[in-house]
C-alpha positions as CSV (number, residue, x, y, z in Angstrom):
1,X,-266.5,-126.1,-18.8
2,X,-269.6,-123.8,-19.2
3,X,-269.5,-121.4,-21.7
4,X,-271.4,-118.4,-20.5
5,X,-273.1,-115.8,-23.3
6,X,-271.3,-113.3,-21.8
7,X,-267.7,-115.1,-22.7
8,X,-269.2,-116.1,-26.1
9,X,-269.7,-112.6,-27.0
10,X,-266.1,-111.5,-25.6
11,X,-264.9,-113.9,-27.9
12,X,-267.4,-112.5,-31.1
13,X,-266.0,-108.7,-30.3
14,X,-262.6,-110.0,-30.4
15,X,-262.7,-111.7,-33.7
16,X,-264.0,-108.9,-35.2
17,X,-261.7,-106.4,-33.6
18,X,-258.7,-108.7,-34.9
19,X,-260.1,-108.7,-38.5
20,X,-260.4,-105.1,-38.4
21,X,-256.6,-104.9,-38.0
22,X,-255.8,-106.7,-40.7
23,X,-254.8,-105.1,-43.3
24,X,-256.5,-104.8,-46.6
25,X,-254.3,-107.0,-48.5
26,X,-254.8,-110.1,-45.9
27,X,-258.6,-110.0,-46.6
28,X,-258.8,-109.7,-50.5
29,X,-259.6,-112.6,-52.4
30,X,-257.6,-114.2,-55.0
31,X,-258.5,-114.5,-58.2
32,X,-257.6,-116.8,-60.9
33,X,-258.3,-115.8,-65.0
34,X,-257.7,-118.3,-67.4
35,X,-256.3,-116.9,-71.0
36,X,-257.4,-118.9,-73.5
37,X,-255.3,-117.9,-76.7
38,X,-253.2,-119.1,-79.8
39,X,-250.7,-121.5,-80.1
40,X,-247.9,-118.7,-80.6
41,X,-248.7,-116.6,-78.3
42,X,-247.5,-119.2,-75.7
43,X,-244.3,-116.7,-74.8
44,X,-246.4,-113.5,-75.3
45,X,-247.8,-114.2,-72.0
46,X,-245.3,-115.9,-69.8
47,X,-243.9,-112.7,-70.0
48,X,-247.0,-110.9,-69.5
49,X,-248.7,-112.3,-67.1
50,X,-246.1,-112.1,-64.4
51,X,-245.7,-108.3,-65.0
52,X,-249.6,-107.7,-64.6
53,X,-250.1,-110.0,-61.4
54,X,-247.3,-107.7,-59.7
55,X,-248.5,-104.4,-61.1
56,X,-252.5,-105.7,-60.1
57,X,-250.8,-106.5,-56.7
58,X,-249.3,-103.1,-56.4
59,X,-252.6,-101.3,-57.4
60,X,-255.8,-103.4,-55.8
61,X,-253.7,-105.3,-53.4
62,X,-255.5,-108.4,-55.3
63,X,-253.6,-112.1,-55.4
64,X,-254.2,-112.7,-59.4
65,X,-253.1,-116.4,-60.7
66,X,-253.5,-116.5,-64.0
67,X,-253.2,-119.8,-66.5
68,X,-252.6,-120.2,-70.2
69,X,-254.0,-122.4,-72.5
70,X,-252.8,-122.7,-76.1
71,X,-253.6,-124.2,-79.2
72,X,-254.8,-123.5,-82.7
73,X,-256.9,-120.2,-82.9
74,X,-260.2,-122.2,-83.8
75,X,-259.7,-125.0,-82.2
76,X,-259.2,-122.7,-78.7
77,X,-262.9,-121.2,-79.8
78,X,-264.5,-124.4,-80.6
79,X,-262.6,-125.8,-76.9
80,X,-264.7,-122.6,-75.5
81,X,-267.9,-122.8,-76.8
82,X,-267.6,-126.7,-75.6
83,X,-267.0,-125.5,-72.0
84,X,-263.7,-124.1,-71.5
85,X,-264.3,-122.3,-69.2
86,X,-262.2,-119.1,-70.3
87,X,-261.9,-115.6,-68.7
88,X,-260.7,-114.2,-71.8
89,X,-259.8,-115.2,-74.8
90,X,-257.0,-113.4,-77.1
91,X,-257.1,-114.6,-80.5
92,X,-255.7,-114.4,-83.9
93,X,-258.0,-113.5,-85.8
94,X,-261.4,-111.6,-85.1
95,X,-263.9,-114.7,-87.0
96,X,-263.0,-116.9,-84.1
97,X,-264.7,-114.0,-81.4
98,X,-267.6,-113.7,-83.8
99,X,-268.0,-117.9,-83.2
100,X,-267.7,-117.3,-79.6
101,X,-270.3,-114.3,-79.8
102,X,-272.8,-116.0,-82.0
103,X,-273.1,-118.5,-78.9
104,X,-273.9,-116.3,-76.6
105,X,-270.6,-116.5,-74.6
106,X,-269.0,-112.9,-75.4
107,X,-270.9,-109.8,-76.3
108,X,-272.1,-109.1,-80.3
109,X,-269.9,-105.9,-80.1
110,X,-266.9,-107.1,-78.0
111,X,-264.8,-105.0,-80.8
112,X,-265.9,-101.7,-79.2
113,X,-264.9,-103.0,-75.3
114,X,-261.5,-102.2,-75.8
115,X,-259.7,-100.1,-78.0
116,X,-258.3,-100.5,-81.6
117,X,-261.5,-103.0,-82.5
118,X,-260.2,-105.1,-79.1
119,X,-256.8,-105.7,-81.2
120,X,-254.0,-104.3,-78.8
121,X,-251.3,-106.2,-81.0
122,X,-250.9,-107.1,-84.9
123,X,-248.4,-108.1,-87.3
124,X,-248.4,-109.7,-90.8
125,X,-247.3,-113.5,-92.8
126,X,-243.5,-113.4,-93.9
127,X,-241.4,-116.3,-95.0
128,X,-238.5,-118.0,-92.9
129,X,-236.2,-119.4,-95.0
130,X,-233.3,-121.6,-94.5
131,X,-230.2,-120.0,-94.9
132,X,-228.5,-118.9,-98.2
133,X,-232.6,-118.8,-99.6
134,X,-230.9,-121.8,-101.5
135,X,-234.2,-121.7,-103.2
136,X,-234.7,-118.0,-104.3
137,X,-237.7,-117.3,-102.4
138,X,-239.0,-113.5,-102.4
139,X,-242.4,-113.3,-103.5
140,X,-245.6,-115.2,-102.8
141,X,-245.5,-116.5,-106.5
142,X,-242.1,-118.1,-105.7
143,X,-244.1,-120.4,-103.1
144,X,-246.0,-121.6,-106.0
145,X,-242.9,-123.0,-108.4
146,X,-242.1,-126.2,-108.7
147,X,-239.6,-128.1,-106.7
148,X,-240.6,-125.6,-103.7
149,X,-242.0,-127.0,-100.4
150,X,-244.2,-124.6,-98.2
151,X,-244.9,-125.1,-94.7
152,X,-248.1,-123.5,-93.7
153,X,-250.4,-124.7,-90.7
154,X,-254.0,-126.3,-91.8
155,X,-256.5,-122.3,-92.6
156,X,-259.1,-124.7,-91.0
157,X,-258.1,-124.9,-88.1
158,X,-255.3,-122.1,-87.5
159,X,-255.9,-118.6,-87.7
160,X,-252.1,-118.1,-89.2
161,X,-253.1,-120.8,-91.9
162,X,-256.0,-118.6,-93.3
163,X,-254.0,-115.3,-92.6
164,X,-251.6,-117.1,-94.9
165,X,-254.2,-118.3,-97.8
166,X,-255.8,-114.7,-97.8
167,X,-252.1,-113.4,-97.8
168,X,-251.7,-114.9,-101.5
169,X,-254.8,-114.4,-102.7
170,X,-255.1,-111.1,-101.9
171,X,-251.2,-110.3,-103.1
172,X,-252.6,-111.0,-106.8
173,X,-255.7,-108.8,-106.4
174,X,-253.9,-105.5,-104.9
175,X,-251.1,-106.3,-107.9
176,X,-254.6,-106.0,-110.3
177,X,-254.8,-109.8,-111.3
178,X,-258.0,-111.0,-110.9
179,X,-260.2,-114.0,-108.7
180,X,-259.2,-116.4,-111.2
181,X,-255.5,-115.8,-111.1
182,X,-256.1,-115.6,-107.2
183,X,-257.4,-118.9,-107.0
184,X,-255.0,-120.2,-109.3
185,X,-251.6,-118.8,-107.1
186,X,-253.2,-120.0,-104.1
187,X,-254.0,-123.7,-105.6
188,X,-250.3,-124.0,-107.1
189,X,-249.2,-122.7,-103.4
190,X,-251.2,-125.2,-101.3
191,X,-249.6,-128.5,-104.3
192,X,-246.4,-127.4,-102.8
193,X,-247.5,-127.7,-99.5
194,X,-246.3,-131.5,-97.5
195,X,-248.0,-131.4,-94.0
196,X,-250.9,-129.8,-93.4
197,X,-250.2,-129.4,-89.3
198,X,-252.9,-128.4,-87.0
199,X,-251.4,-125.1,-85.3
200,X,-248.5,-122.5,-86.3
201,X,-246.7,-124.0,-83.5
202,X,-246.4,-127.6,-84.9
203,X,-245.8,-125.8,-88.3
204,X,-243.1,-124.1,-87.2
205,X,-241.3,-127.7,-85.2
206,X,-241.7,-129.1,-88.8
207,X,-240.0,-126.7,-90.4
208,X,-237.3,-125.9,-87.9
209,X,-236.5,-129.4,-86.3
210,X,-238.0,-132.0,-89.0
211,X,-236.4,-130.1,-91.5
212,X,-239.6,-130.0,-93.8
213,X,-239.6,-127.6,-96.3
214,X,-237.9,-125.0,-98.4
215,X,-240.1,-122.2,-96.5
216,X,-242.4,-121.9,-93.3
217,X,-244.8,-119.0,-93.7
218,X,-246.2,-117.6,-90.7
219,X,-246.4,-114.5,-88.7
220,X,-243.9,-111.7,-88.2
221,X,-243.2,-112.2,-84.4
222,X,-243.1,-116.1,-85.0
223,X,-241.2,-115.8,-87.6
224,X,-238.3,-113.5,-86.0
225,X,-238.2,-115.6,-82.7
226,X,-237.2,-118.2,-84.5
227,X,-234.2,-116.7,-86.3
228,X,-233.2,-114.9,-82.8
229,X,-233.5,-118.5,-81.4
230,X,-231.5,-120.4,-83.9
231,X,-229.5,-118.0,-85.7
232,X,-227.6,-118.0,-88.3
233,X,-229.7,-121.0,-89.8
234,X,-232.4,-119.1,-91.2
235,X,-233.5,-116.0,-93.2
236,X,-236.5,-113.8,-92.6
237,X,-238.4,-113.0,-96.3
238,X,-241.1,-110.1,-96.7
239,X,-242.9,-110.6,-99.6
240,X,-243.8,-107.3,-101.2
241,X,-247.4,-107.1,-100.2
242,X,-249.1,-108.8,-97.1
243,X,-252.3,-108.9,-94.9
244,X,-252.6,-107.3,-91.8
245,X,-253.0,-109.7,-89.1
246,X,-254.5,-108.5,-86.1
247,X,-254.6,-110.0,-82.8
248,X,-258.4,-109.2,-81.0
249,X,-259.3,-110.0,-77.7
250,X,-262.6,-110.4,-75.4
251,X,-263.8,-111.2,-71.7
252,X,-265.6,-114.3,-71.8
253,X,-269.0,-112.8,-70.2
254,X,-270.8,-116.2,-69.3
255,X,-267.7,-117.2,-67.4
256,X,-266.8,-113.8,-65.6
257,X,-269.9,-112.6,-64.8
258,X,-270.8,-116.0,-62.8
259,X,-267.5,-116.1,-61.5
260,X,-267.7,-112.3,-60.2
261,X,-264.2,-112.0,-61.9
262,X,-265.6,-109.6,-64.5
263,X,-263.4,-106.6,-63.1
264,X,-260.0,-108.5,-63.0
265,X,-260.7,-109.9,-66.6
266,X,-261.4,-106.6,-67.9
267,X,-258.5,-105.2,-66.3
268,X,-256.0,-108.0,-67.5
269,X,-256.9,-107.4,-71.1
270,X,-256.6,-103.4,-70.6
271,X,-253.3,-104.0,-69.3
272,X,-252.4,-104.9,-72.6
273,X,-252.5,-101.6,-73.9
274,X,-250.6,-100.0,-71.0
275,X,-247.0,-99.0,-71.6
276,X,-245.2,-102.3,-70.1
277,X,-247.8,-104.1,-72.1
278,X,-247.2,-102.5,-75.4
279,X,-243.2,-103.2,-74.8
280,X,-243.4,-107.0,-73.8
281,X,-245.3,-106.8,-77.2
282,X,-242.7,-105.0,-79.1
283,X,-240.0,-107.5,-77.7
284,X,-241.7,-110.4,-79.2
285,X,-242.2,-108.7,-82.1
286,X,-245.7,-107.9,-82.2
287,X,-246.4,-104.7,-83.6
288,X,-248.1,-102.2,-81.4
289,X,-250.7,-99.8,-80.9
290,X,-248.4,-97.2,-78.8
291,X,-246.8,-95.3,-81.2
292,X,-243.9,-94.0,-79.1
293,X,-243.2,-97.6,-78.1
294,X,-243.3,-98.7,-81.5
295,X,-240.2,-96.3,-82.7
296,X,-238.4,-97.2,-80.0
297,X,-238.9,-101.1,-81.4
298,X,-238.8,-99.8,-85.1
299,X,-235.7,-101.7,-85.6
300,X,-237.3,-105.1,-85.3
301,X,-239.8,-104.4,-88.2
302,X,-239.2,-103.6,-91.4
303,X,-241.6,-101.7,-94.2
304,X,-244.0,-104.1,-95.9
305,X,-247.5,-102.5,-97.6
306,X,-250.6,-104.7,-95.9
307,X,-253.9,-104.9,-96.6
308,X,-257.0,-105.9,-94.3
309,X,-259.3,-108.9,-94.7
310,X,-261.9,-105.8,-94.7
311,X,-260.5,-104.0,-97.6
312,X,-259.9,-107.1,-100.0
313,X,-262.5,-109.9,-98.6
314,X,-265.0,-107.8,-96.9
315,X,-264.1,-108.4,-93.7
316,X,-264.4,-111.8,-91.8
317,X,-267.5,-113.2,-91.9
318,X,-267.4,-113.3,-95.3
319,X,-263.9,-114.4,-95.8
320,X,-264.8,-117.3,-93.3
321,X,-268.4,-118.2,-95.7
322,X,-266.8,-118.1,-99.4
323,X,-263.0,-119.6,-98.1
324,X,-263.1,-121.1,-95.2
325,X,-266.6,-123.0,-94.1
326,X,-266.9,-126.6,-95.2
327,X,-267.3,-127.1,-99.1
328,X,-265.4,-123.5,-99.9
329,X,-263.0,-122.6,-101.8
330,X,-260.2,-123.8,-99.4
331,X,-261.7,-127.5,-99.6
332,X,-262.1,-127.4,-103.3
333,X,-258.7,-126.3,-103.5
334,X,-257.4,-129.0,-101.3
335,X,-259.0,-131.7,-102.3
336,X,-258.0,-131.3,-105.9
337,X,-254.5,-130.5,-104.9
C-alpha cells in the first residue's frame, strides 16, 4: 500500500501528541552513578543508596541506579586514576582526593564543594578486644608490649592503616614525648603486628573469624558493628587520645561532566548531609556533622580527645611525604621490624 504524505504526517502529529501526554516521569532518563569508596563503608551505603534513589525519585522524578565499589582507600584512588570510571568517590582520608586531583580527575579545591572540607562523616581508631581484655589493653603503649598481637590493615595501602600509625605517633606527641619516642612506640607497635592485610575489611575477618590477634585497631563505626554483630565476644577500647578521622568526598569531574551526570552526582553526595543522611550515618556509627542528630545518637559514642593530621603532621600532604611515600618512615620502620 501507498503511503501518501498526507498519512505520513497524520502519523508524525500523532506521535508527538501522544508524547506530550506522557507524563514527566515516563520521559526522564535514568541515570546510573557509581560510588567508588572504602572497604568499610560497604554497609554505609547499602543503606544509603536506596533512601536517596526514592527521595531523588520523589523530587526530579529521575530513575537513579547507583553501584558500589569497595576496597582499600588507596587502592580505590589508584583503581580511579587507572580508569574507573567513578561518579564520585567517598574516601577515608582527604590524601587519597589530593591523588585523584593532582591527575586532573577531580577539582584542586574539591574541599570547598561541599561542606565541612567535603567530610559529611568522621570518627576516630579504637581497639576491639576479645572479651575479658584477657590482655589488659587500654592505651596505645599497651599495643606495643611484648606477648601482644595487633591487627592493623597495611598504612600503604589503607587509609585506616595510616589513620592508625598517625594515631600512635601522634598519642606520644600531644602526651609531650617527643619524635624519637614517637617513632620508637610506633616501631615496637608495628613488631607486634602478624599480617599486614590489604584493607580494614580483611583486617577486621582476621581478627574476628581467624582469630588473629590480641587487638584489631580500626575505626569507631567498624569497630562497634562488629561488637553489635557478634556480641558478647568482644570489647570496644578507647585509648585516651586519638586522631580524627574524617571521611571526604568529591564528584569525579572527568567522568560526570562527559557523562552529563554532573547534577545527579552532586546531588547524591549533598544528600549526605540531609537529615536521613546524617541518621543512616549515626546508625552505623559514623559521627555526624548535624548536631541535633548527633545527640539523638550520643549514646553510641563515647568522649575521647582527637587530634587532626593538620594540628600534629601538618596536614596530609605532608604526613603522606615524611610517613607514608616509598622510602619513609613507615618503610624504614617495617623493614627493620
Amino acid at each position: 500500500m501507498t503511503t501518501t504524505p498526507l498519512s505520513s504526517l497524520r502519523r508524525v502529529l500523532l506521535g508527538l501528541a501522544l508524547a506530550a501526554a506522557l507524563p514527566v516521569s515516563a520521559n526522564a532518563k535514568d541515570v546510573e552513578l557509581l560510588n567508588v569508596s572504602y572497604d568499610v563503608a560497604r554497609e554505609l551505603y547499602k543503606d544509603i543508596n536506596p533512601a536517596f534513589v526514592a527521595e531523588y525519585k520523589k523530587k526530579a522524578g529521575e530513575n537513579i541506579t547507583i553501584k558500589q565499589s569497595h576496597a582499600a582507600s588507596s587502592k580505590q584512588a589508584r583503581a580511579v586514576a587507572d580508569g574507573l570510571e567513578a561518579s564520585v568517590v567517598t574516601m577515608n582520608q582527604a590524601n587519597d582526593i589530593d591523588f585523584l586531583a593532582e591527575k586532573g580527575l577531580v577539582s584542586k579545591d574539591w574541599a570547598k564543594k561541599f561542606p565541612n572540607d567535603a567530610a559529611p562523616y568522621y570518627s576516630t581508631m579504637v581497639f576491639l578486644v576479645r572479651k575479658g581484655n584477657p590482655k589488659g589493653i587500654h592505651d596505645w603503649a599497651d599495643l606495643a608490649k611484648p606477648g601482644v598481637q595487633v591487627v592493623i590493615p597495611n598504612p600503604k595501602t589503607a587509609g585506616n592503616g595510616r589513620y592508625t600509625y598517625l594515631a600512635a605517633w601522634g598519642s606520644v606527641l600531644k602526651k609531650g614525648g617527643n619524635e624519637a619516642q614517637a617513632r620508637d612506640l610506633v616501631k615496637r607497635i608495628f613488631k607486634n603486628v602478624p599480617i599486614l592485610d590489604a584493607g580494614g575489611r580483611a583486617a577486621t575477618t582476621t581478627f574476628t573469624q581467624r582469630q588473629i590477634g590480641d587487638a584489631l585497631v580500626t575505626f569507631e563505626n567498624e569497630v562497634n558493628l562488629v561488637r553489635k554483630e557478634f556480641g558478647d565476644n568482644f570489647e570496644v577500647v578507647y585509648p585516651a587520645v586519638s586522631v580524627l578521622a574524617e571521611s571526604p568526598v568529591a564528584v569525579v569531574d572527568k567522568v560526570v561532566d562527559r557523562k552529563g551526570i554532573r547534577k545527579e552526582a552532586t546531588d547524591y553526595l549533598n544528600f549526605l548531609y540531609s537529615e536521613t543522611g546524617q541518621t543512616i550515618g549515626a546508625q552505623h556509627f559514623l559521627r555526624v556533622r548535624n548536631q541535633a542528630v548527633m545527640k539523638k545518637f550520643a549514646g553510641n559514642y563515647k568522649p575521647i580527645t582527637l587530634f587532626t593530621v593538620q594540628d600534629v603532621f601538618g596536614g596530609w600532604q605532608k604526613a603522606q611525604k615524611v610517613h607514608f611515600d616509598d622510602g619513609g618512615e613507615f618503610d624504614k620502620i617495617y623493614q627493620s621490624k
